[in-house]
N, C-alpha and C positions, 0 to 999 in steps of 0.2 A: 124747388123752393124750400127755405127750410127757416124756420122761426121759434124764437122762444114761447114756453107759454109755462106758467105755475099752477100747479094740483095741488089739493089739498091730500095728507093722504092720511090712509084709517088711523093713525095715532095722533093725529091735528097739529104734525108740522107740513111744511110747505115743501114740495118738492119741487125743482124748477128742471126744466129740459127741454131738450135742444130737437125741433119735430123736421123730418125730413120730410118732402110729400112728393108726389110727381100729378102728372094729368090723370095720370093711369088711376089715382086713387089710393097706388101703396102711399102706405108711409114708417117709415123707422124711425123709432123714439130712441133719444139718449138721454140717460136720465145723469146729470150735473149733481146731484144731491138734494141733501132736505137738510131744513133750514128751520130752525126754535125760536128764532127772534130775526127785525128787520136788518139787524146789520149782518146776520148771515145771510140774510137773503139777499141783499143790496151786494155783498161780496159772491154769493154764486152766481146772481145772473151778469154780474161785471165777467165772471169766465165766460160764463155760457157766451158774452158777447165780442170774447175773445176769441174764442175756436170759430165762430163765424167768418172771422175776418180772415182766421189764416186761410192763403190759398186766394184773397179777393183782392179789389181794390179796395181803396178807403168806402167804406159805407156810413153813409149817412144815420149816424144810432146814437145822437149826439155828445158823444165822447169827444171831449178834446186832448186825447193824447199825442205827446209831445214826439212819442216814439213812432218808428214805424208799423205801421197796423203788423197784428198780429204780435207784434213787441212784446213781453213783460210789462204790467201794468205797473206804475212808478210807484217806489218806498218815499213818504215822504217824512217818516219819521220812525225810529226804534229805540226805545229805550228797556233796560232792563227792572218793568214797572212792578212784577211782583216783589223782588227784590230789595228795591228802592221804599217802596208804598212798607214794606214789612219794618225797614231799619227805621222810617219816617215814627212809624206806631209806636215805636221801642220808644226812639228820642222824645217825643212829646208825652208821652206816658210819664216816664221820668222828671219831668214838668222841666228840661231842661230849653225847652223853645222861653218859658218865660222867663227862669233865672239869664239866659242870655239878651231877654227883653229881644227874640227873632232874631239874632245873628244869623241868617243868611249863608253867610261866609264857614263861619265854626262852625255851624251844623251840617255842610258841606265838607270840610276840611273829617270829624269826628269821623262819618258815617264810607265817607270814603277810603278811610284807614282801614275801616271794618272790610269794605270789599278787595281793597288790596292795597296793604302798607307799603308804603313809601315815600319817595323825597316832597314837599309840600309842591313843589314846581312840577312833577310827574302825575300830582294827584288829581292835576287838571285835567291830563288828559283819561283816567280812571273815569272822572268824571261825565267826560263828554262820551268816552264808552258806554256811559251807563246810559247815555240820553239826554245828558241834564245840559243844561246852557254854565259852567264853569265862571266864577270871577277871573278876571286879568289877575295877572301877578304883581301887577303893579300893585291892585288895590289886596290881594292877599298880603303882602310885606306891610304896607302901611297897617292893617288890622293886627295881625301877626303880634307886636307888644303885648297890646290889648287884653292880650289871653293871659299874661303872666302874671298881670295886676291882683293884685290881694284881694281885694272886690269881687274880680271877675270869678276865681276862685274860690271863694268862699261861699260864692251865690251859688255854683257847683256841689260843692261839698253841700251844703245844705238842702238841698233837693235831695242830692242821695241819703240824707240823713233821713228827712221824709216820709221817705219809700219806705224805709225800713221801722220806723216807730220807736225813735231812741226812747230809754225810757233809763233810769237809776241803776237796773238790776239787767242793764241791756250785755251780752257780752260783745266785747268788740275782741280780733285777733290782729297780732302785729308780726312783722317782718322784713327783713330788710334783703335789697339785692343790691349788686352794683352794675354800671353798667359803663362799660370802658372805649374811649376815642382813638381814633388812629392819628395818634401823637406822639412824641418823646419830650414834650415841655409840659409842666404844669402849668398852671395862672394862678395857685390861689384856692381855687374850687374845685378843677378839675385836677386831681393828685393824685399820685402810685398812692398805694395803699394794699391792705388785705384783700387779695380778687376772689369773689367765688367761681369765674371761670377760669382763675390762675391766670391772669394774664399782667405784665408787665408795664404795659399801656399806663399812663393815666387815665386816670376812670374818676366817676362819683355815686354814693350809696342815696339811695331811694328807701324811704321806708315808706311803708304801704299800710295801712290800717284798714280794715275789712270787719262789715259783721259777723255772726257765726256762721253765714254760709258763703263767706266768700264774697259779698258785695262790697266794693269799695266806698271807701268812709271819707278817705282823707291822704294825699298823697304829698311827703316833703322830698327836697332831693337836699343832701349835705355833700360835705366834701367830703372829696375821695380818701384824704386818709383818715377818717373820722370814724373813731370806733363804734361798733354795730352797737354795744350797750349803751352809749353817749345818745344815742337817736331815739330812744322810745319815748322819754322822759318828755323833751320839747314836742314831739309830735302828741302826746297825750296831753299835756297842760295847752295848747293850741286848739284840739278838737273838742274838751268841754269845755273851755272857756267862750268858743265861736256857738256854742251849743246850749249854753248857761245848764251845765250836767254837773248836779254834787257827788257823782260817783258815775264811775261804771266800772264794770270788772275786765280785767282786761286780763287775755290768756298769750301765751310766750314759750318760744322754745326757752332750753336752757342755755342758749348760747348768746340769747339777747340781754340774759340776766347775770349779773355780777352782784356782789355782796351788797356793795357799796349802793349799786343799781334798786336792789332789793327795799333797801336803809330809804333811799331819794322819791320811792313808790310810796311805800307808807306815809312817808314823811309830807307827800300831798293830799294825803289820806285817801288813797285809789284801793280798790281790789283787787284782789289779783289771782290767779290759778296758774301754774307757773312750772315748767320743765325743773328739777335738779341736777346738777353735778354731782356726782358719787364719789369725793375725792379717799373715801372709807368705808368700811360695810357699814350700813347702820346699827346701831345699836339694838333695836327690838328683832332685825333678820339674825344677827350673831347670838343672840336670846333664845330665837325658837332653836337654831341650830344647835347650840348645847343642849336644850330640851327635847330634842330630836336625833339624836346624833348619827343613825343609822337608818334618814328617813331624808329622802328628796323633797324639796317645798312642792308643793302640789302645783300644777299648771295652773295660772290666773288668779294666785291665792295674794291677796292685799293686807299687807302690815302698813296698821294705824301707830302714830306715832304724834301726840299731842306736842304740840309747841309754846306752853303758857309766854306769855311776857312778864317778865318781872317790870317792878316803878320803873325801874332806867332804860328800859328800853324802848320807851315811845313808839309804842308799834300795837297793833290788836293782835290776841292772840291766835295761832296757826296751828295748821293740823298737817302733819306731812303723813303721805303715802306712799310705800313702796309694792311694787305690782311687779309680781315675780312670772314671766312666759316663759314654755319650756323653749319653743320655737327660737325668739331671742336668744336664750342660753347656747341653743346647739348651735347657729350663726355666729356669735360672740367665740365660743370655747374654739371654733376651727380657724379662727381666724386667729386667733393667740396662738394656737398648736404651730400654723405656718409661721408666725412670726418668732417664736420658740426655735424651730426647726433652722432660720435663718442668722438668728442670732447663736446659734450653737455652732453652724459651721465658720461665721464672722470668728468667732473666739479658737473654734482648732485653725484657723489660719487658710481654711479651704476656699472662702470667696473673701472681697473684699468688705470692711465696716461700714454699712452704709447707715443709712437715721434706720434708728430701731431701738425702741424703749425701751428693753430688755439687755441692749448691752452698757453692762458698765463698764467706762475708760478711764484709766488711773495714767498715770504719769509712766509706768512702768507695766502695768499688765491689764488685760482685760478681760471680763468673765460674765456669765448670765446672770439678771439679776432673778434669784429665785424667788428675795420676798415680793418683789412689784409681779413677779409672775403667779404667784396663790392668792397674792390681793385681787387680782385680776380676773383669775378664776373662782372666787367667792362673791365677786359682786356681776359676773357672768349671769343678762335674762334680767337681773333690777335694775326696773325704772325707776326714777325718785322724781314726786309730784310734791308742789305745796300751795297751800292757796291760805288768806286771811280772811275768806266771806264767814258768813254766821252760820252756824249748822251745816259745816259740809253732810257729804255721803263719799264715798271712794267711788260708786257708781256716776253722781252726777258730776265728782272734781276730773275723773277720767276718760267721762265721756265729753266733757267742755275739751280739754285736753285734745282727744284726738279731732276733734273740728278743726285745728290748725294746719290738715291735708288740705283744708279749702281754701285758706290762704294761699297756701301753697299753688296750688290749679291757678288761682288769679295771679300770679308773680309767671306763671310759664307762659298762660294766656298774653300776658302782656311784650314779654319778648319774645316768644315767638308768635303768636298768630298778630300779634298787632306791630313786631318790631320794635318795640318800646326805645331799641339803642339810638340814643340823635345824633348818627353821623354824619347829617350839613347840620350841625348845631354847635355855635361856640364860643358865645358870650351867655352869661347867667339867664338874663332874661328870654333867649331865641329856647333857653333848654327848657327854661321854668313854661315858655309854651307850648311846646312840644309835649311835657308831660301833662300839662293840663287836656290838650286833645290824647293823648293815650289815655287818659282817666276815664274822660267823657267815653271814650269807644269802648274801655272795659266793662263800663257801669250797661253801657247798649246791650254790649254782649252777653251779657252773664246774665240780665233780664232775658233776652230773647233765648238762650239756652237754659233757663229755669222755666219759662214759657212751655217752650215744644219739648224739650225732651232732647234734642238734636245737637250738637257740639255745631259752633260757631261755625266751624269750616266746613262740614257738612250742609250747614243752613245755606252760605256763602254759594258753594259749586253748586248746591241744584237748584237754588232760586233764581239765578244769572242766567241759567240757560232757559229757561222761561220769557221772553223778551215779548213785549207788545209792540205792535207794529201798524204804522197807518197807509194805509194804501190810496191814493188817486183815483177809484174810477168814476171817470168824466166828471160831472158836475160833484160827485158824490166824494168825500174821504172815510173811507170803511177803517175800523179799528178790527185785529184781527189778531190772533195768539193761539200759541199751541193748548190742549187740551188740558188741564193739568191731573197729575195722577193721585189717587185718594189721599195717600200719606199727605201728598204736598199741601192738600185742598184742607188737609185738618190742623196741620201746621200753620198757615195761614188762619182759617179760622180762628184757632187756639187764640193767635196775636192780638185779633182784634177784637176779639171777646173781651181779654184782660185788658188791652188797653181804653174798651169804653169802661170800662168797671174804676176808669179812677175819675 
């Protein structure tokens, strides 16, 4: 004879087990486990009431299962709920549930990108991976527009503005990428142009605006042959104006800024902190140099270099900075040397002339150019910064300055961990959707990776393999999951701490 029975046992969880007995009076106990709450307990004695059965006929213990006694008790549900439950915290934190007035759809389509980028038709089935019950495709296209509308957008973009507390003296960081289709036609939009993956392809530039730590702001896509400096200007007059902002300072490499670019910044009276072009030594490094003549600039040593405006310049007056690294310098100088070294053998006729700055080609002969080669290694290690805010510091212009590595992080973020490229995308508005769900999922991600501490794809692998699951026994459905481990249990935490906190 042998039957179930539950003990309490000295730490006051429940242990349930399985008692063997005979006439004789032995009996042998097997103990099933213990149990902290009733859904462990309602799932141990569903074992316990399992192992009875192997080896019988069906016994009467009123289970109705469907399988053969002793069978696996039936899965009637799995979804990946730590996971899901964490991205769900992100997205409503962001208060993006309301600016999308409950999109359903989008916050699906967003969050889904996040667990694994891909085609909006494959994302369904990501979806039903995770547990979730998926929209039709049918109704995903017809929504699909929706997302690309000015409106829809803008309601976006302003949430994230939100989060972050624009404010006059706020800095935002800009930059641009492109992102190219597998095509050999343009339309218009999609155009060759300058690749930063070098690719030949038609393609189009995205420029990204971010606050100083890399949260996104505001995302436009232009056409593909449309110069990188051409794009700051409209994506700036668009974001304070959606923002009603009389200023914010906005920081730049030096490859987004052109003279002309410079002249168009002022000229909407913006601020700015702003990478340089070195097309000369400056003037105050060539100063200490003569004053120094048999002295190395010191490692991290910053020349101040005032900017007045005179009346005709309609501009505020700037302060430029040049920040001299030894590090840069010795990177810079070997890089010249090899280039030196290739251009020497170009001119004795040993290898062929290939691009290299250094050689000059005349009609009739060709030779190293030595003056671009000493200009080169005089301005070898300086940076040139400028900015037109009120009272700089060299400290606070260059350390706004290097925050621009966090744009950067969100621009890789977005083409690789989120796929940012739309290749089934290819009319204006199917892309202008596309980017709007990449926006959404970077703004998720960069919350929930300023959150825990954890990089997006780290979050992604070990929260998915966490999966909750519902079991069938008999009249009962038991909810049931693996244990989770410290780190996970504070990472989770973490989430939902910050996200009751808004």
């Amino acid at each position: 004879m042998a039957y179930i029975r539950t003990v309490k046992t000295a730490s006051g969880a429940r242990a349930v087990q399985i008692v063997h007995s005979s006439r004789r009076g032995s009996r042998n106990i097997e103990h099933i486990g213990s149990a902290h709450d009733e859904v462990e307990l309602e799932l141990l004695r569903a074992v316990a009431r399992q192992r009875l059965a192997v080896g019988q006929g069906e016994l009467d213990l009123g289970l109705d299962v469907p399988a053969e006694a002793g069978g696996p008790l039936p899965i009637t549900a799995s979804r990946m709920g730590h996971l899901w439950d964490a991205l769900c915290c992100a997205y409503e934190a962001l208060g993006f549930d309301v600016a999308t007035a409950s999109d359903g759809v989008f916050r699906q389509l967003v969050l889904a990108r996040i667990i694994e980028p891909t085609s909006k038709l494959d994302a369904l089935r990501v979806l039903s991976e995770a547990g979730l019950s998926p929209p039709s495709y049918r109704t995903l296209k017809r929504r699909l527009p929706g997302y690309a509308a000015k409106d829809f957008r803008d309601a976006l973009a302003a949430a994230c503005a939100a989060q972050v507390g624009l404010g006059p003296a706020t800095l935002v960081l800009y930059d641009v990428t492109t992102l190219y289709f597998e095509t050999d036609a343009g339309d218009g939009f999609r155009e060759s142009g300058y690749s930063k993956e070098r690719r030949l392809e038609p393609q189009i530039t995205v420029g990204l605006l971010t606050d100083a730590a890399g949260f996104p702001l505001m995302i436009h896509a232009f056409e593909g042959n449309k110069a990188e400096t051409t794009t700051m200007l409209p994506t700036l007059t668009a974001f304070m104006a959606a923002h009603h902002l009389p200023d914010v300072v906005i920081v730049a490499d030096a490859g987004m800024v052109s003279e002309a670019n410079m002249r168009a910044i002022e000229a909407v009276g913006l601020s700015f902190i702003l990478g340089m072009k070195l097309p000369e030594v400056p003037y105050v490094v060539e100063k200490w140099r003569t004053q120094h003549p048999d002295e190395q600039i010191p490692d991290g040593h910053v020349f101040t270099q005032p900017w007045p405006a005179t009346p005709a310049d309609r501009r505020r007056d700037q302060v430029r900075y040049y920040r001299y690294s030894a590090d840069r310098a010795r990177r810079t100088l070997r890089g010249i040397d090899e280039q030196i070294r290739k251009a020497e053998q170009a001119v004795a006729g040993k290898t062929a002339v290939k691009r290299n700055r250094f050689v000059n080609l005349t009609n009739t002969s060709k030779s190293v150019n030595r003056t671009l080669e000493a200009k080169a290694r005089a301005l070898a290690g300086i940076k040139g910064y400028v900015t037109n805010i009120a009272d700089p510091t060299p400290d606070l212009v260059i350390a706004a300055y290097h925050r621009l590595f966090n744009i950067e992080k969100s621009i890789r973020m977005a083409k690789s961990d989120l796929a940012a490229r739309p290749i089934y995308h290819h009319t204006r508005d199917s892309i202008d959707a596309h980017l709007t769900i990449v926006f959404a999922a970077l703004a998720v991600a960069r919350w929930l990776e300023d959150t825990t501490g954890w990089s997006i794809k780290k979050l992604v692998t070990t929260l998915r393999r966490y999966r909750t699951i519902e079991i069938q026994a008999g009249d009962h459905v038991v909810t049931a999951a693996d244990p989770l481990p410290a780190e996970v249990h504070h990472a989770l935490e973490a989430i939902k701490t910050r996200a009751g906190a808004h």
